[in-house]
KOLPADO-684311 format. One line per 8 residues: number of its first residue (from 1); their letters; for each residue x, y, z of C-alpha. Coordinates in Angstrom, 1 decimal, decimal comma. Each point is the difference from the previous one (the first is absolute). Example, Ala and Ser with C-alpha at 12.3 -4.5 7.8 and 13.67 -1.06 7.14 Angstrom:
1 = as = 12,3 -4,5 7,8 ~ 1,4 3,4 -0,7 .
***
This chain:
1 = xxxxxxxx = -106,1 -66,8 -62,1 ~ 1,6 -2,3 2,7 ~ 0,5 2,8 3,1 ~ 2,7 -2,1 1,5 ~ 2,1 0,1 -3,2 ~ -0,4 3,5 -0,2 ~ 2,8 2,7 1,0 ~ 0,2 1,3 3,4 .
9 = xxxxxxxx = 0,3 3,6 0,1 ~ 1,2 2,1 3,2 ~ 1,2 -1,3 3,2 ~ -1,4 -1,2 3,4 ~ 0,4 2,4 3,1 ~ 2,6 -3,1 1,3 ~ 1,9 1,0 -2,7 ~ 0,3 3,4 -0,4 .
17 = xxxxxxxx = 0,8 -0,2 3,6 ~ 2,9 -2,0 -0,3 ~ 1,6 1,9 -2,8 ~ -0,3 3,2 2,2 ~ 1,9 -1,9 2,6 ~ 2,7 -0,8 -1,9 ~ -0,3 3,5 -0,6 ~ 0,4 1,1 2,7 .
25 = xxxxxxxx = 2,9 -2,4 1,4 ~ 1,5 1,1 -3,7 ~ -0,3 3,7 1,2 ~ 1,4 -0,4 3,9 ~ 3,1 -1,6 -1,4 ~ 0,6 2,5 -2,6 ~ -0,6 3,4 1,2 ~ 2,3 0,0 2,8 .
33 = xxxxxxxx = 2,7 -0,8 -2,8 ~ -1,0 2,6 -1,6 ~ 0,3 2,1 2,7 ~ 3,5 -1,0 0,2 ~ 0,9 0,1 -3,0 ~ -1,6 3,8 -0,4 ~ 2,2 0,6 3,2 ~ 3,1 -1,0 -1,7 .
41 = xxxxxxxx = -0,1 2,4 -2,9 ~ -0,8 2,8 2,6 ~ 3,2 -1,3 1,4 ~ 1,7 -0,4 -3,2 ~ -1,2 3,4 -1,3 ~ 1,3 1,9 3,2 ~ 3,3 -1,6 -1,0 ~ 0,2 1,3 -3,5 .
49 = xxxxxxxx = -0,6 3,7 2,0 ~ 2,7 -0,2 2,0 ~ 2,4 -1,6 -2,7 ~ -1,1 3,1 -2,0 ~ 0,7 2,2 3,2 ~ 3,3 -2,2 0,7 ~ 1,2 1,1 -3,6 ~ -0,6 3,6 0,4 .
57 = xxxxxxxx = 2,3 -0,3 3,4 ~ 2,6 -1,3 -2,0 ~ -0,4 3,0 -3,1 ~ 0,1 2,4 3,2 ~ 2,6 -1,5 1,8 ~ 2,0 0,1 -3,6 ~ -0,1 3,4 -0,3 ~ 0,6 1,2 3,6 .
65 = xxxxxxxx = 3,3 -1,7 0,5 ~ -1,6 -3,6 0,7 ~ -2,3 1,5 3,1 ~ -3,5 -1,1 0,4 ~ -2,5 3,1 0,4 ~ -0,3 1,3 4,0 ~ -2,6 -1,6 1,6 ~ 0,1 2,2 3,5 .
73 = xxxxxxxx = 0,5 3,6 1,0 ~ 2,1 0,8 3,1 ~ -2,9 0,6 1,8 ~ -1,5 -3,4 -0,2 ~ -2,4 1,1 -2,3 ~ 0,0 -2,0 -3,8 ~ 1,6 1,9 -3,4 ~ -2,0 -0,7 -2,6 .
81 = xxxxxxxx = 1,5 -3,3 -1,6 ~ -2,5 -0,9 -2,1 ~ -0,5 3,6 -1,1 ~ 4,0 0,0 -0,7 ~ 0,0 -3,0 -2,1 ~ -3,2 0,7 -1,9 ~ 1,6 1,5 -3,4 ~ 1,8 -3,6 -0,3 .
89 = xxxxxxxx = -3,3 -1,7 0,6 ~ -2,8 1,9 -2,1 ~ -2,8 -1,9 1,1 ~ -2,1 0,7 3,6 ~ -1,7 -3,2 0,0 ~ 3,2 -2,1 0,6 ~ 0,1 1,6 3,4 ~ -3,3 -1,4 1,2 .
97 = xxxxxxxx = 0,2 -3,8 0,2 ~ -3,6 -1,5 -0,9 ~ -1,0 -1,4 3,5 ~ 0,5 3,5 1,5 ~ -3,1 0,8 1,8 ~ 0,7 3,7 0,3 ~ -2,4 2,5 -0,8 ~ 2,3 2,0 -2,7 .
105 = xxxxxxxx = 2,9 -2,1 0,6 ~ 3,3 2,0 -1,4 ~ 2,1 -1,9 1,1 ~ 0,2 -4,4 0,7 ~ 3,7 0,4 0,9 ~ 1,9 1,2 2,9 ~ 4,2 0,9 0,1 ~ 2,3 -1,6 2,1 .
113 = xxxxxxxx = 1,3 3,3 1,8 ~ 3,0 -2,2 1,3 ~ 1,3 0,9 -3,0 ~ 0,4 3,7 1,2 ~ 3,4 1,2 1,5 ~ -1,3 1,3 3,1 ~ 3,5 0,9 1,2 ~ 0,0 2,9 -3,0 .
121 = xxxxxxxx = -2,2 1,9 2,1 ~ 1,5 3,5 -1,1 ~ -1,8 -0,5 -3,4 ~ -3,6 0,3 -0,8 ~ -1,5 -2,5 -1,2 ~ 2,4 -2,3 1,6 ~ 1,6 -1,7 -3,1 ~ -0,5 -4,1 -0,8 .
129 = xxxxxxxx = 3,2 -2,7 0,5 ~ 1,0 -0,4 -3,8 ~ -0,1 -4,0 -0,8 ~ 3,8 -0,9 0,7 ~ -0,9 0,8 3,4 ~ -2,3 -3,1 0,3 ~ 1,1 -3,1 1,2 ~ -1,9 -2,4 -2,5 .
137 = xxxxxxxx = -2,8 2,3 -1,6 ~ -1,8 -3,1 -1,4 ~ -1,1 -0,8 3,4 ~ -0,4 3,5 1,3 ~ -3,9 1,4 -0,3 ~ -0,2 3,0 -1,9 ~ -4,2 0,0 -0,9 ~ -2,5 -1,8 2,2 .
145 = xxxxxxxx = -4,1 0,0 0,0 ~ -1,8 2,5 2,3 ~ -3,9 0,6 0,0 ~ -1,5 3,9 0,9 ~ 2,2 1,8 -1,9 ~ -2,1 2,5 -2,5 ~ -1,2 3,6 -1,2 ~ 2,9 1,5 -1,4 .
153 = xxxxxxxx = 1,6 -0,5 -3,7 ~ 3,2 -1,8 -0,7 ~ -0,2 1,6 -3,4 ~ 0,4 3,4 1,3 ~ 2,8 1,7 -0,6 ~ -0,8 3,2 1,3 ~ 2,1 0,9 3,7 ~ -3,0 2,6 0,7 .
161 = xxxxxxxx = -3,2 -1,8 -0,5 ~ -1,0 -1,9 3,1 ~ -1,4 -3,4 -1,2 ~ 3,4 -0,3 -2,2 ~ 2,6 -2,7 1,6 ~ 2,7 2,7 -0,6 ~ -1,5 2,5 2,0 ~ 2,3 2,1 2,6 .
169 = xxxxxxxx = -1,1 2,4 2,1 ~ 2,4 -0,2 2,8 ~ 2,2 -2,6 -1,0 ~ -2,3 -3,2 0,4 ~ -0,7 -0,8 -3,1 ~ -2,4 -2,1 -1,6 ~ -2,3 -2,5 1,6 ~ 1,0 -4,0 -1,4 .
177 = xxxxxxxx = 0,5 -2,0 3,2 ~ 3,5 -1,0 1,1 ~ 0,8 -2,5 3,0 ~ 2,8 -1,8 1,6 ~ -2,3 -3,3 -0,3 ~ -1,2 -0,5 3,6 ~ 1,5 2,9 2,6 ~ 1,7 3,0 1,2 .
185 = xxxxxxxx = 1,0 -0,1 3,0 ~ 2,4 2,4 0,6 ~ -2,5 2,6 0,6 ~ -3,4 -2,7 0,4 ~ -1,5 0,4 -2,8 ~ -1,3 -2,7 -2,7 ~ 0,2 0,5 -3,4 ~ -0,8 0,3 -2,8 .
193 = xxxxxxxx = 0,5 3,8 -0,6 ~ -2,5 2,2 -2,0 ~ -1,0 3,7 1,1 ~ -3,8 -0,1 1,5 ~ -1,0 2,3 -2,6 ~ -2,4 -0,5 -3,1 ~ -3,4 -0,3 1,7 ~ 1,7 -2,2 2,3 .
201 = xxxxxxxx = 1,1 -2,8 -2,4 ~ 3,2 -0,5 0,9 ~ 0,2 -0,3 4,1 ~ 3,4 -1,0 1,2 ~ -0,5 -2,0 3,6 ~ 2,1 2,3 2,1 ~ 0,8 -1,0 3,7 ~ -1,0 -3,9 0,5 .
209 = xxxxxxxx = -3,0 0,7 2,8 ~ -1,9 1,8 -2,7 ~ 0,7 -2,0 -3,1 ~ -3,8 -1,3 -0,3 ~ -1,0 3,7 -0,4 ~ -0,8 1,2 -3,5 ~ 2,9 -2,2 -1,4 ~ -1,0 -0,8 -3,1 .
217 = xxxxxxxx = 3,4 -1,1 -2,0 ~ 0,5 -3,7 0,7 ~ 2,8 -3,1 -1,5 ~ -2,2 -2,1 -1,3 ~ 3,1 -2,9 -0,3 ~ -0,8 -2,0 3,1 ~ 1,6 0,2 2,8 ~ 3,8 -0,2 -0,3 .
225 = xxxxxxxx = 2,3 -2,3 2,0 ~ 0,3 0,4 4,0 ~ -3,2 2,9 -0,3 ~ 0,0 1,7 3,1 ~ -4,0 -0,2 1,5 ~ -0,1 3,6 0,3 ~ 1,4 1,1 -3,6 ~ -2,7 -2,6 -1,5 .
233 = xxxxxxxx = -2,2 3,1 -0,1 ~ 1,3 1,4 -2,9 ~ -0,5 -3,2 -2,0 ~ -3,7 -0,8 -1,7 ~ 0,1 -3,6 0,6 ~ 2,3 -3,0 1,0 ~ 0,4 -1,4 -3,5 ~ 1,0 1,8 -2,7 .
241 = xxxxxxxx = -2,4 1,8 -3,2 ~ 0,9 -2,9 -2,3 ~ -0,9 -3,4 0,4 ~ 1,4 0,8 4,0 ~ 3,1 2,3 -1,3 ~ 0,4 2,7 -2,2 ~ 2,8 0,9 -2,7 ~ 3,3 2,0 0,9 .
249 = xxxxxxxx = 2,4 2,0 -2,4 ~ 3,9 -0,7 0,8 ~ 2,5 2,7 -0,3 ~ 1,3 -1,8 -2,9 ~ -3,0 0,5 -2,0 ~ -1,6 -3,5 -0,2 ~ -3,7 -0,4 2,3 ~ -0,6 -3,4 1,5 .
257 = xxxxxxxx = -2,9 -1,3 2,7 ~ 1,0 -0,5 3,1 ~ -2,4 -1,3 3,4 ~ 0,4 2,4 2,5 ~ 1,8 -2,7 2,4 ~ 2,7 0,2 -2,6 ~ 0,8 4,0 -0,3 ~ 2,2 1,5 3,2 .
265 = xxxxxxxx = -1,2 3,4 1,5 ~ 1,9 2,9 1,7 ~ 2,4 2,8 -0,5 ~ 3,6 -0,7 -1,1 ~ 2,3 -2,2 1,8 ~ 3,3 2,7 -0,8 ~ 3,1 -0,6 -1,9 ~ 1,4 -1,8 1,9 .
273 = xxxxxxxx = -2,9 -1,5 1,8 ~ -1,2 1,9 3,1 ~ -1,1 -3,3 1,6 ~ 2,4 -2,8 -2,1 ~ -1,4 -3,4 0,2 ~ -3,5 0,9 1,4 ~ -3,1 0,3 -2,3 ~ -3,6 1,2 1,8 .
281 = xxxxxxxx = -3,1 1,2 -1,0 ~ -2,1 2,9 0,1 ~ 1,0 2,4 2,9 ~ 2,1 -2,0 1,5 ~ 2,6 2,1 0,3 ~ 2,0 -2,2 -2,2 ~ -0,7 0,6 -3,7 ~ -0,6 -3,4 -2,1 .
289 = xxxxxxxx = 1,9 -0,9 -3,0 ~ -0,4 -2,8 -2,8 ~ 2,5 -2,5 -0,9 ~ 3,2 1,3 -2,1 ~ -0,1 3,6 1,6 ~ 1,8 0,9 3,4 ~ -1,1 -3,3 2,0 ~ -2,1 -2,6 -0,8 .
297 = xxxxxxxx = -3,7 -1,4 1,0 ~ -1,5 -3,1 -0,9 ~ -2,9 0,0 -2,5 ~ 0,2 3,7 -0,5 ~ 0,6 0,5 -3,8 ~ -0,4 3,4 -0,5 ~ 1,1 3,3 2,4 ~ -1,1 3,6 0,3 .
305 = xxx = 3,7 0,7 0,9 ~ 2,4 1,1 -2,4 ~ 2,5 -1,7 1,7 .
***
């Protein structure tokens, strides 16, 4: 038989080579888009909890005479929210968004405790603005991501077990995280605002010099608009959790991803404005709004101020 005619069977090094290269070029281009695309229905997934969450504050807010749940007790100490709202919701895991790191994370989600009436100070727990009281609640921040926040059961219902979110011993109840998204400072403190109970998981920063210390809940949205350097502390990283920010729940119910950049920090401006026509950023003295609310800022679409 003619050798030259015959079949060639396997392949030269040259070429098995060269097929692993492409390969490999294949591989480099790919896996970061999968990556990404992994990322995105983290992202995406985290949504659909807080859409869940975001229709369980509208059943609660239904029944009590169109208030949301209180997020803040008149001690600055947190209430319990997600403890509150956890009949309407029925399901822990769409507290705990799937890129939160937490060792026995409880809770993804932290309360905008701007939505507390602090001027109600008589009653205990001080008792949440009901939703007429918001100047445009689809731009006001009811839910935003936090990291650290873990070791007690939103599912409990019980006021005297100690790892429920509905316990009370003394009138601080519960242990999901509240925060005015950025600052306090009216009495120099930084939020957010979770008892440092619970084999320390929950470690609210206290006065600004020892924030670094044991503080272990964190935003984990990026840093907001006009960030002051030394509130940055209580922030995990620049950028936000999701593809460099993270997903908010509005008081109207609907969630929406927002860059930090684009979300303004602080306590309430008043009704009427306590500084009208002036917009800052964390600590400054002089609360930031968003657009459509008591003044306006550029490029700020969304506001941690109900009005």
């Amino acid at each position: 038989m003619n050798r030259s005619k015959s079949l060639r069977i396997g392949f030269t090094l040259i070429e098995l080579l060269v097929v692993i290269a492409i390969i490999a070029i294949l591989a480099a281009i790919l896996f970061p888009v999968f990556a990404t695309a992994r990322e995105k229905a983290r992202q995406t997934s985290c949504a659909s909890n807080l859409k869940q969450i975001g229709l369980a504050m509208v059943q609660y807010a239904q029944d009590f005479d169109e208030t949301p749940p209180n997020g803040l007790s008149n001690t600055y100490s947190v209430n319990g929210w997600a403890g509150q709202i956890f009949p309407y919701v029925k399901a822990k895991g769409a507290y705990v968004c799937p890129d939160d790191q937490t060792p026995g994370a409880s809770c993804s989600y932290l309360y905008n405790s701007n939505t507390q009436n602090e001027g109600a100070t008589a009653k205990v727990p001080l008792p949440a603005f009901p939703l007429s009281q918001y100047t445009s609640p689809a731009k006001t921040v009811l839910l935003a991501e936090i990291t650290g926040s873990g070791g007690y059961d939103v599912s409990d219902q019980n006021a005297s077990d100690s790892i429920s979110d509905r316990y009370c011993p003394s009138g601080q109840c519960g242990y999901s995280p509240s925060g005015r998204g950025g600052s306090n400072a009216a009495n120099n403190t930084y939020d957010p605002f979770s008892p440092n109970s619970i084999a320390g998981k929950n470690v609210a920063c206290g006065v600004a010099p020892n924030c670094a210390a044991g503080f272990t809940l964190k935003y984990v949205t990026g840093y907001p608009s006009n960030v002051d350097p030394e509130a940055s502390v209580i922030y995990s990283n620049p950028s936000g959790i999701h593809s460099g920010g993270a997903n908010y729940m509005l008081a109207d119910g609907h969630v929406k991803w927002f860059m930090g950049s684009q979300v303004s920090d602080g306590q309430n401006n008043g009704n009427p404005p306590v500084y009208p026509g002036i917009c800052g950023g964390v600590d400054s003295g002089q609360w930031a709004v968003a657009a459509s609310t008591a003044c306006s800022q550029p490029g700020n679409a969304i506001t941690w101020s109900i009005y």
